[in-house]
Backbone bond lengths (Angstrom), bond angles and torsions (degrees), N, CA, C in turn:
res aa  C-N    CA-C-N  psi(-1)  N-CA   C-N-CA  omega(-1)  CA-C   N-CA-C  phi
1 X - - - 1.450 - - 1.524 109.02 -
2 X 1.177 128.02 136.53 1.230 133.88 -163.46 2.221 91.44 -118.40
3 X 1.125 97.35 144.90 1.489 122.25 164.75 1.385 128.96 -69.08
4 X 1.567 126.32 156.77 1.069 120.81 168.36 1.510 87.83 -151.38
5 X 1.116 127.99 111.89 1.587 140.20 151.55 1.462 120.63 -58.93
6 X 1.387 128.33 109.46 1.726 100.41 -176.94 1.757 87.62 -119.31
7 X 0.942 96.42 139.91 1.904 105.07 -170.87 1.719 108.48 -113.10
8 X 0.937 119.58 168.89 1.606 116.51 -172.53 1.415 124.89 97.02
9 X 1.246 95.90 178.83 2.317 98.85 -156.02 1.952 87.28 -137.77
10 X 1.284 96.81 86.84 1.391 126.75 154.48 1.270 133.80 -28.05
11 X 1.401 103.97 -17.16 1.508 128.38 149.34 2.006 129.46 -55.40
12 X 1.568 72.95 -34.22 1.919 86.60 -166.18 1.260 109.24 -116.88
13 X 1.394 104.76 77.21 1.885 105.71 161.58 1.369 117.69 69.04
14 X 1.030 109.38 -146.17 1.491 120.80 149.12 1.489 130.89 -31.24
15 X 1.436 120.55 -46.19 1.436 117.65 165.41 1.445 130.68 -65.30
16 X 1.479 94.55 21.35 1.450 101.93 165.18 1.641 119.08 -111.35
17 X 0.890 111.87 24.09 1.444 135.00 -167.43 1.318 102.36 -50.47
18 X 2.143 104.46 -75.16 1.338 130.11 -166.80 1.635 87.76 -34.76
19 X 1.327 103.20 -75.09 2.073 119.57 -161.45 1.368 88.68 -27.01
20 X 1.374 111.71 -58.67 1.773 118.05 -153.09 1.780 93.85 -25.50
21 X 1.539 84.28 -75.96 1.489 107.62 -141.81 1.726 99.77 -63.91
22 X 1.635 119.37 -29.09 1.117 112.57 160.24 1.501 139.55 -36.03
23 X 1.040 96.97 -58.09 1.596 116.37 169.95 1.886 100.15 -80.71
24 X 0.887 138.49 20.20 1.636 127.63 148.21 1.356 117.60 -125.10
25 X 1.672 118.39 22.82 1.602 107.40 171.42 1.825 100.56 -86.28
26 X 1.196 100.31 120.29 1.635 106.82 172.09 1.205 100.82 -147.65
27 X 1.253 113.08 74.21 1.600 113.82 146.84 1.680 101.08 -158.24
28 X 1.560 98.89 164.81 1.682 99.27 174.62 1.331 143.18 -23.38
29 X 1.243 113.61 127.23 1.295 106.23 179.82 1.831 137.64 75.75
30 X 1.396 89.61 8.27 1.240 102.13 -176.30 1.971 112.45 -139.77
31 X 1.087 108.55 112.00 1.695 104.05 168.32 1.482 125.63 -104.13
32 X 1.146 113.71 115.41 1.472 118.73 168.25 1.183 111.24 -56.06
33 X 1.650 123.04 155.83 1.324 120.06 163.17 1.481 93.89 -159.54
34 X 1.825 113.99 138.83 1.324 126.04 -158.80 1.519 95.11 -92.34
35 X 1.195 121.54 80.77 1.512 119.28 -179.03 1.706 105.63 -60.67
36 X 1.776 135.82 -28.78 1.375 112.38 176.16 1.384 112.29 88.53
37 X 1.220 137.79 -123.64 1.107 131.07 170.28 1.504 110.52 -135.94
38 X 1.294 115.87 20.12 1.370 138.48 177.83 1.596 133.56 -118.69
39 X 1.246 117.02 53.75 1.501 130.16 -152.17 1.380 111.33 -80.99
40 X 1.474 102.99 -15.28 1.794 117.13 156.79 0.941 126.37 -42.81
41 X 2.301 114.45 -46.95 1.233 102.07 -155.68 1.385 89.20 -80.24
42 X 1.201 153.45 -51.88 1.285 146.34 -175.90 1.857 121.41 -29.44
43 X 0.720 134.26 -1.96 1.123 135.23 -161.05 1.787 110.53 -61.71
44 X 1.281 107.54 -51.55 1.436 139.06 -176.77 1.885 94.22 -41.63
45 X 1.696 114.26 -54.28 1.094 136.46 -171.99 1.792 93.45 -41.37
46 X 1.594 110.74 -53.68 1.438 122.50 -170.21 1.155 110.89 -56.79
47 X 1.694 116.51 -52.62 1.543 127.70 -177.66 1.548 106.93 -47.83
48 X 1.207 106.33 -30.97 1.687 109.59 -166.28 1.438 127.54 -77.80
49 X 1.398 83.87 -36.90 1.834 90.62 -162.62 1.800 90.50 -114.49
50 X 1.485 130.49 -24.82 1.529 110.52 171.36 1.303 98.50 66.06
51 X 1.159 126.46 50.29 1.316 109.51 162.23 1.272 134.78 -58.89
52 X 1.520 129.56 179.67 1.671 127.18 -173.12 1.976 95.86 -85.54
53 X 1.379 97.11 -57.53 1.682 120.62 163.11 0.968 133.84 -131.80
54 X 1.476 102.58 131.58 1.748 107.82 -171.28 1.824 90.41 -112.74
55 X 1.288 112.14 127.27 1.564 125.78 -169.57 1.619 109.49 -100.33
56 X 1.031 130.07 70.28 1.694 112.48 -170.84 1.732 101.91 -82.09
57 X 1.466 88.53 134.75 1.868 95.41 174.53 1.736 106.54 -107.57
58 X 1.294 106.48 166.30 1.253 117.65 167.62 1.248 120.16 167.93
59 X 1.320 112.93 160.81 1.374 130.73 -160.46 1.478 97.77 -68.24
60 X 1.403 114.51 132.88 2.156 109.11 -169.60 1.817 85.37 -144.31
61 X 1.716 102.04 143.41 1.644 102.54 -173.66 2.022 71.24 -103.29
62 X 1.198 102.83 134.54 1.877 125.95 -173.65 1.478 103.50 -138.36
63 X 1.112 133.22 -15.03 1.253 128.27 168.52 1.715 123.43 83.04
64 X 1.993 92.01 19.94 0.854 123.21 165.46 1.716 129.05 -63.55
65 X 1.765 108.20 164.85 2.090 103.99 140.23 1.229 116.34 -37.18
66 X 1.201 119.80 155.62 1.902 123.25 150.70 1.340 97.49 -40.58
67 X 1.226 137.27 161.53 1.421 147.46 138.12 1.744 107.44 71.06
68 X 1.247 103.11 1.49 1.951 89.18 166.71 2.002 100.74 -90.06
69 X 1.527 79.09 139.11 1.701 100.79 178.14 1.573 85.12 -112.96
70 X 1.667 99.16 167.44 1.237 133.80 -156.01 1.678 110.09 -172.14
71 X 1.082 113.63 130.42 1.838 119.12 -172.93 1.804 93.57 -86.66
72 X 1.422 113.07 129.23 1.344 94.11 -164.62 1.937 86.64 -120.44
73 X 1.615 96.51 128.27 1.293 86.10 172.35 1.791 132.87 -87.62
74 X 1.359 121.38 153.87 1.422 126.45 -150.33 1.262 120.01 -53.28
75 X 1.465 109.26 -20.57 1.481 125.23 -176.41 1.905 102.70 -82.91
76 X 1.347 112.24 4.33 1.465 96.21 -167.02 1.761 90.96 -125.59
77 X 1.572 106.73 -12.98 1.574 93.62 -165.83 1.338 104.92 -68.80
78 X 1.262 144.10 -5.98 1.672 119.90 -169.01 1.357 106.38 -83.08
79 X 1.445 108.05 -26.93 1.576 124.25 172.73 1.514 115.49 -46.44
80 X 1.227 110.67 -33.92 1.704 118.38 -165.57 1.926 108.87 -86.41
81 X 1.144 98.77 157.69 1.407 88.97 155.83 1.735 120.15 -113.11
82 X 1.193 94.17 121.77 1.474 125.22 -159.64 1.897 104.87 -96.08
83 X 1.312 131.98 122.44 0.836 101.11 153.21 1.526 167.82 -8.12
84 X 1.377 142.77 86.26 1.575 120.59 -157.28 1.783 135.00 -50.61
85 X 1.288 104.91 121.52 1.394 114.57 -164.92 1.556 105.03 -126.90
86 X 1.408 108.21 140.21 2.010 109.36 178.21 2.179 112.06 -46.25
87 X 1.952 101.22 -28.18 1.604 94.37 -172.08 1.385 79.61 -119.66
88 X 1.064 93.98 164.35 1.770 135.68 172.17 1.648 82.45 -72.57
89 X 1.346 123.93 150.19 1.793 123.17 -153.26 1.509 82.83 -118.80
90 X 1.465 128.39 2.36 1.636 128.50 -169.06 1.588 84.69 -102.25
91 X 1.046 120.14 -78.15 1.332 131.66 162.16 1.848 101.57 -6.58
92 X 1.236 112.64 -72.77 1.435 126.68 -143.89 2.024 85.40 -77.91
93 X 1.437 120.55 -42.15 1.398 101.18 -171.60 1.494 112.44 -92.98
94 X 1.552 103.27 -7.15 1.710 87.38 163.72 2.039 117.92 -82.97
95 X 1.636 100.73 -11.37 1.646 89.37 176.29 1.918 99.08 -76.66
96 X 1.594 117.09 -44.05 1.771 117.74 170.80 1.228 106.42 -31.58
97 X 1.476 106.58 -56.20 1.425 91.61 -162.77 2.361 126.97 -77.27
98 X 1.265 74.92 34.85 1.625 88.06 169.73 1.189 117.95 -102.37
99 X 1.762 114.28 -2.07 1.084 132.24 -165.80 1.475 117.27 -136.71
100 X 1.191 118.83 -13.69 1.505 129.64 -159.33 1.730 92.49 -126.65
101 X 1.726 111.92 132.87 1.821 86.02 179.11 1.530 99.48 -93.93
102 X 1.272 139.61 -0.82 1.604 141.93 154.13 1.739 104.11 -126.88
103 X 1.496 88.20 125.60 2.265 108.90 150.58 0.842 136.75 -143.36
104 X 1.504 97.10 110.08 1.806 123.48 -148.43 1.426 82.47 -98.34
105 X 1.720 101.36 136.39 1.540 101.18 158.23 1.479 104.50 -124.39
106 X 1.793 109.20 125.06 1.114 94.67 169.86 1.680 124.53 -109.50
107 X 0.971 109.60 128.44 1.734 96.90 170.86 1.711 139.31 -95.39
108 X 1.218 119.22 169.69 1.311 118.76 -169.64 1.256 114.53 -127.76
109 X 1.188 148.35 123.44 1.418 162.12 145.67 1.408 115.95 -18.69
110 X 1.265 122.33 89.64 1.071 110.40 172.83 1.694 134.29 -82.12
111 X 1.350 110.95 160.38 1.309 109.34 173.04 1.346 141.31 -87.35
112 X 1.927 100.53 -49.94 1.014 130.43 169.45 1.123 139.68 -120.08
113 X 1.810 150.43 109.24 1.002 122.45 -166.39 1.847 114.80 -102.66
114 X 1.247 99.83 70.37 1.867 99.56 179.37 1.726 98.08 179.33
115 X 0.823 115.34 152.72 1.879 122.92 -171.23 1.594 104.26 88.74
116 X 1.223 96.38 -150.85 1.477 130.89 164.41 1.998 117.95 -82.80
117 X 1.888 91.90 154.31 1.372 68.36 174.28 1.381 131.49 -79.70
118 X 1.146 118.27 166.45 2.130 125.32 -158.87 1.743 80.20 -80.56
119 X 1.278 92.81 149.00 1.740 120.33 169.38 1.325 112.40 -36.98
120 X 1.993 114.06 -52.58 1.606 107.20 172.34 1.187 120.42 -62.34
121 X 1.295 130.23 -31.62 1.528 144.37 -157.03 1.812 91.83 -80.20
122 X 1.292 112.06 -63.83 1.525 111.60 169.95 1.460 122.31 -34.12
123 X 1.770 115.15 -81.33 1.469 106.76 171.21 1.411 118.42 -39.02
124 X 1.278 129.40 -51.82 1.265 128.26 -153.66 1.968 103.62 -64.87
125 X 1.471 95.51 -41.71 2.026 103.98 169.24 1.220 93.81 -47.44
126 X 1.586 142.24 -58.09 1.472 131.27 -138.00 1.469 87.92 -87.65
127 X 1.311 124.88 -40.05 1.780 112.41 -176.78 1.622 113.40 -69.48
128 X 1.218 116.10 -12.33 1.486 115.95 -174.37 1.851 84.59 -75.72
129 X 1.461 117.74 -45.43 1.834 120.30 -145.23 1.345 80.50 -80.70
130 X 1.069 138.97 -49.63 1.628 130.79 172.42 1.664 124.44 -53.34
131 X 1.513 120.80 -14.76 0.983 105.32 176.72 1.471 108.73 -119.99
132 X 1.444 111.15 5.13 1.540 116.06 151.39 1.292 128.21 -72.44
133 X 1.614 113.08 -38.20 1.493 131.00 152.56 1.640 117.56 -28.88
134 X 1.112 102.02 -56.39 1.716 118.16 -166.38 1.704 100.14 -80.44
135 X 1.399 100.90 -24.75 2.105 93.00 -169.74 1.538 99.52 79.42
136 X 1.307 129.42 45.36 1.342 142.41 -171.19 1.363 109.82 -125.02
137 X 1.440 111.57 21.05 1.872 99.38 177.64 1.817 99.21 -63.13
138 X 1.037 110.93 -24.77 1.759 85.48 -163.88 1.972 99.93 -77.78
139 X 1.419 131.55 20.45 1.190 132.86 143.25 1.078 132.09 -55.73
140 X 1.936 119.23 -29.94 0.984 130.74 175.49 1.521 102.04 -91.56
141 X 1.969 94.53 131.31 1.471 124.80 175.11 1.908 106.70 -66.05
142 X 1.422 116.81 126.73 1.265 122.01 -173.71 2.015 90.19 -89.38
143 X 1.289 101.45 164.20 1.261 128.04 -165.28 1.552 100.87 -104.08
């Protein structure tokens, strides 16, 4: 069983992205889980199931469009501004990855932080759930 981390506070626009897409993995082989803004407490989830890949998404300011995602590798996330979370998310996927044999984090550009998510922020969730569907992360352009 492979992972889906969705990270972010569902309250604020766009930083509800991660949740989005959490709560829409429904197909094989893949479980969402609405980590919130707390992707720590889940960890246990990792110990358990060992996944092949655990995918955490989230809203990342990259200096991007609205709604372009990018696989950001671990050595670059402290650099970014990342949503606020209790661990440093570099921190948090090098302890996962004692457990996970890939943790891809990908992030998304946000637009807005208040409403709903913006139209780019939306499509761009449904192309991430489509190319998790397919086993197509390496479609997504790294940052």
């Amino acid at each position: 069983m492979n992972l889906v981390f969705g990270v972010g506070n569902e309250d604020n626009g766009d930083d509800g992205v991660g949740p989005f897409i959490a709560k829409n993995v429904d197909f094989p082989g893949w479980q969402g889980i609405n980590c919130s803004v707390s992707p720590e407490n889940y960890t246990g989830v990792v110990q358990k199931e060992c996944p092949e890949f655990l995918v955490i998404v989230d809203a990342t300011e990259m200096d991007l469009k609205p709604g372009e995602f990018r696989i950001i590798p671990r050595s670059s996330i402290d650099e970014l501004a990342i949503s606020t979370h209790y661990m440093p998310l570099s921190i948090l996927m090098r302890y996962l990855s004692e457990n996970a044999r890939y943790v891809v984090f990908v992030g998304i550009q946000p637009k807005q932080r208040e409403g709903e998510l913006s139209k780019e922020v939306r499509e761009s969730a449904y192309m991430i759930l489509e190319y998790l569907r397919q086993g197509r992360l390496d479609k997504i352009k790294q940052l």
